[in-house]
C-alpha positions, -999 to +999 in steps of 0.1 A: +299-043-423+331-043-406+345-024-379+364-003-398+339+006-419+319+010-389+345+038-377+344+051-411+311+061-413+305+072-380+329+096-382+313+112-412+282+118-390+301+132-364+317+155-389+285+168-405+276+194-383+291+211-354+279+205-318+266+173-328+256+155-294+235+126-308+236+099-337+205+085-349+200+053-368+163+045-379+146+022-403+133+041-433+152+073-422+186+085-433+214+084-408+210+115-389+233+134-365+208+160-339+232+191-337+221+225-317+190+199-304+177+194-339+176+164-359+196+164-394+202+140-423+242+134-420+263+137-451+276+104-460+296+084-484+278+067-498+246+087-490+220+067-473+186+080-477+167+057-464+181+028-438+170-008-446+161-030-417+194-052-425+215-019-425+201-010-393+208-045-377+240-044-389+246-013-375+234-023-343+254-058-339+287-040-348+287-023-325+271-049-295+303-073-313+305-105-296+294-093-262+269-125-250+253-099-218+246-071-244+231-099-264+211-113-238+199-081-229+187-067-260+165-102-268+150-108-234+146-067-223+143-054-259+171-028-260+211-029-240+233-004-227+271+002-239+296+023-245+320+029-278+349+043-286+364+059-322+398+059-315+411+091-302+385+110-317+356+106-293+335+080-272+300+071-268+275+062-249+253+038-270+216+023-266+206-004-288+170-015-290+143-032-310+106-009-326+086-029-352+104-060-353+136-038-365+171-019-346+174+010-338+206+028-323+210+060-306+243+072-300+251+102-269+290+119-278+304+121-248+331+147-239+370+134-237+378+164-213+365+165-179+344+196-175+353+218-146+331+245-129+347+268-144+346+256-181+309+254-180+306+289-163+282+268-134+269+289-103+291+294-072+270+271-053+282+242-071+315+245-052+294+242-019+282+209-029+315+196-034+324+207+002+293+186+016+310+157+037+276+135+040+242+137+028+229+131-009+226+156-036+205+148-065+202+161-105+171+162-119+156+167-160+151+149-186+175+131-206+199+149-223+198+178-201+234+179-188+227+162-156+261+140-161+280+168-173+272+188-139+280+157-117+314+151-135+320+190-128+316+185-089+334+157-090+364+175-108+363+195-081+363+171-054+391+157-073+411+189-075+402+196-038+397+169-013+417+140-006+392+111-004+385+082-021+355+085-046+335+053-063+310+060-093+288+034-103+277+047-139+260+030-170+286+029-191+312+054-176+311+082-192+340+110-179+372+096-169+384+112-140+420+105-135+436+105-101+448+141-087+445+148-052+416+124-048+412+087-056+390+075-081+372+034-086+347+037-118+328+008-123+306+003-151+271-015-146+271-051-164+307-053-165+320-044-129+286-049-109+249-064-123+229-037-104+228-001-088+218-012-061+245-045-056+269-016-066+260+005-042+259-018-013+291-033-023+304+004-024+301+005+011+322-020+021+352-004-001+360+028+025+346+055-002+341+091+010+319+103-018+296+078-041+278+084-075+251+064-087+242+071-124+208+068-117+184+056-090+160+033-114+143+016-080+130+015-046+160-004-035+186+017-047+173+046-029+168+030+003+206+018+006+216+055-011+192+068+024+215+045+041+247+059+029+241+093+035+232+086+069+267+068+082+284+093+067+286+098+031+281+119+002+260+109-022+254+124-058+227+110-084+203+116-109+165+112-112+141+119-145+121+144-127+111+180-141+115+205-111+123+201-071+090+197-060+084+163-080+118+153-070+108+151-037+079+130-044+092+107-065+115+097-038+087+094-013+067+079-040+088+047-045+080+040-006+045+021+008+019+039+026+030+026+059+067+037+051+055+075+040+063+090+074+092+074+079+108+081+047+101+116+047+121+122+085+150+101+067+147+124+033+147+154+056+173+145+078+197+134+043+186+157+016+214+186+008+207+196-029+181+192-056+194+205-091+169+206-118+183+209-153+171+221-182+189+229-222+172+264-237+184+273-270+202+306-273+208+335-297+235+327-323+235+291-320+240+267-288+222+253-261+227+273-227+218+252-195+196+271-171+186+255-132+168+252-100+184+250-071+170+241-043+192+236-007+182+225+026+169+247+053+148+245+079+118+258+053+126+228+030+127+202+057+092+213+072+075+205+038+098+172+029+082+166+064+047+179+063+040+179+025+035+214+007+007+230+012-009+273+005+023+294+009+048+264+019+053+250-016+087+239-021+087+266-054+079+297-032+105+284-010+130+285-035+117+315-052+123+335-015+154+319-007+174+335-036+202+360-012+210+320+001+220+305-036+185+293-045+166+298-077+137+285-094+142+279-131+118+309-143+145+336-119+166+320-138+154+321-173+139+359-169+179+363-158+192+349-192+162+372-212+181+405-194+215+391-206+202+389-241+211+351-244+175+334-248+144+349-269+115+362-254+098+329-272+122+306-256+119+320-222+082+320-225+081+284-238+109+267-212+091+283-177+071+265-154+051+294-146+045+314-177+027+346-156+058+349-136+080+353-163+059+373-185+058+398-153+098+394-155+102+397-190+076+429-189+097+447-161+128+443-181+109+459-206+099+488-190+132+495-177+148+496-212+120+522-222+104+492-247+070+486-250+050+453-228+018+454-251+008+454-286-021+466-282-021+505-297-050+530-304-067+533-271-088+563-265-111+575-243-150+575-249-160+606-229-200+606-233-222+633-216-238+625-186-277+626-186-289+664-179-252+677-182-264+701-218-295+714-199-273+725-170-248+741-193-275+762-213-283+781-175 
């Protein structure tokens, strides 16, 4: 296969479907594009129904070309990170590994535009994080979730606002920021630095203002991230965590015993934002991103501190803290039920706590004059009490 032909067919999976995000290539499956968060075979020329294990390899080292690291990588760690680009038409963030003796590649679209907060209608608060001038502000979910998306939003902002000179330290880059009224240095892990955390503590030395780290993958990285934050910085990055809560102990988690206490006063003392992420699928078509948001206060630092405990769990916080720009992800789903944008199902299948939005969903109910139950036929079994036909016969 050549690179050409390479180019040719993935553009024929990109054209298949619209809002395709993801290109699949698996042994004994046809090439398949996952549009709208499903999987579907793409519609090729020639069709491929199912891929051979030299297709798929083929596949694979076309696209690694003659890069000896990516190489290396994917025979001594079993898969490699890098990016690709077809043309003008659109670039990609590409991970190559091995299942079963055989390749497999799995290919994220990424956007040519940088997103604004504006284009992906994000909440107010967003622009406060962008105005932060130290600390570290983290995105959590799971992959494919957005987190990158709303990162590259803030920084847009940053860039549009702020004079200052901003490093990223992503694997690959994925949104190129060009320079407006800020200053922008993106370096890409395995060609500009070998590790996060080398990045990071060579980022320090380079006068930066605001830092992103694609991901902190290690104890290390965070501890230097801690570091930053504290002499001055503003940090943004991304963990694979599901809500605020288990954000916060992951962190901590990463630490020893001994270093527990410690860590927590420095996490406490740092710690801006936590913004969890999840996709929901929406009515018509789509994916709609819905969040917790979780920001400092003296609430959150006392359980970062202490630990949660009865009535000082960091989801009540957030739940009580909504006139100050907070919100837990089921506020925020029961919110997208009332604009008629997710499904009762969906809402009832992406919460964390389904009796709290049942409640929400039921109130919105009963305000629209629709019923909350399907239970129907309910009456009344009235039964004489014992002497009550004696006393009537008087």
């Amino acid at each position: 296969m050549r690179r050409a032909e390479l180019n040719h067919l993935v553009s024929q999976m990109l054209a298949s479907f619209e809002r395709v995000s993801d290109l699949n290539v698996t042994v004994g499956r046809p090439l398949q594009v996952e549009a709208d968060g499903q999987l579907c075979p793409a519609r090729t020329s020639p069709e491929v129904a199912h891929l051979t294990p030299f297709q798929a390899e083929a596949f694979a080292l076309n696209l690694i070309g003659s890069e000896r690291r990516l190489l290396k990588d994917l025979v001594y760690t079993g898969s490699c990170d890098l990016s690709y680009q077809l043309g003008d038409v659109a670039r990609f963030r590409v991970n190559v590994f091995s299942q079963r003796g055989c390749f497999s590649v799995v290919m994220r679209k990424l956007e040519s535009a940088v997103p604004s907060v504006e284009t992906l209608e994000l909440p107010d608060v967003f622009r406060e994080m962008a105005a932060e001038k130290n600390g570290i502000v983290l995105f959590t979910g799971a992959t494919g979730t957005g987190k990158t998306t709303s990162m590259a939003a803030i920084l847009n902002e940053i860039n549009r606002t702020r004079a200052v000179h901003v490093i990223t330290l992503e694997d690959p880059v994925e949104y190129v920021h060009p320079h407006q009224t800020a200053t922008f240095n993106q370096r890409e892990l395995g060609i500009d630095f070998d590790s996060f955390a080398s990045g990071l503590r060579a980022a320090l030395r380079q006068a930066p203002k605001v830092v992103l780290v694609g991901e902190m993958r290690d104890r290390e990285t965070v501890e230097i991230a801690l570091s930053a934050a504290e002499t001055g910085h503003l940090v943004f990055s991304s963990l694979h965590t599901v809500d605020a809560g288990q954000t916060v102990n992951r962190v901590v988690g990463m630490f020893e015993l001994e270093e527990e206490r410690q860590t927590r006063i420095r996490l406490s003392d740092t710690l801006r934002w936590v913004v969890c992420q999840r996709l929901l699928p929406q009515v018509g078509g789509g994916r709609i991103a819905v969040f917790e948001i979780m920001r400092t206060n003296l609430r959150v630092q006392e359980s970062i501190l202490k630990g949660e405990a009865e009535g000082k769990s960091f989801y009540e916080i957030i739940e009580e803290s909504a006139p100050f720009g907070m919100r837990t992800f089921d506020q925020d789903i029961v919110e997208r039920y009332r604009e008629g944008i997710v499904t009762e199902e969906t809402a009832l299948a992406y919460c964390s706590k389904r009796a709290v939005v049942r409640r929400g969903i039921d109130q919105i109910k009963a305000a629209r004059g629709e019923k909350t139950t399907d239970i129907e036929g309910l009456a009344m079994d009235i039964r004489p009490r014992a002497g009550a036909k004696g006393l009537a016969g008087r």
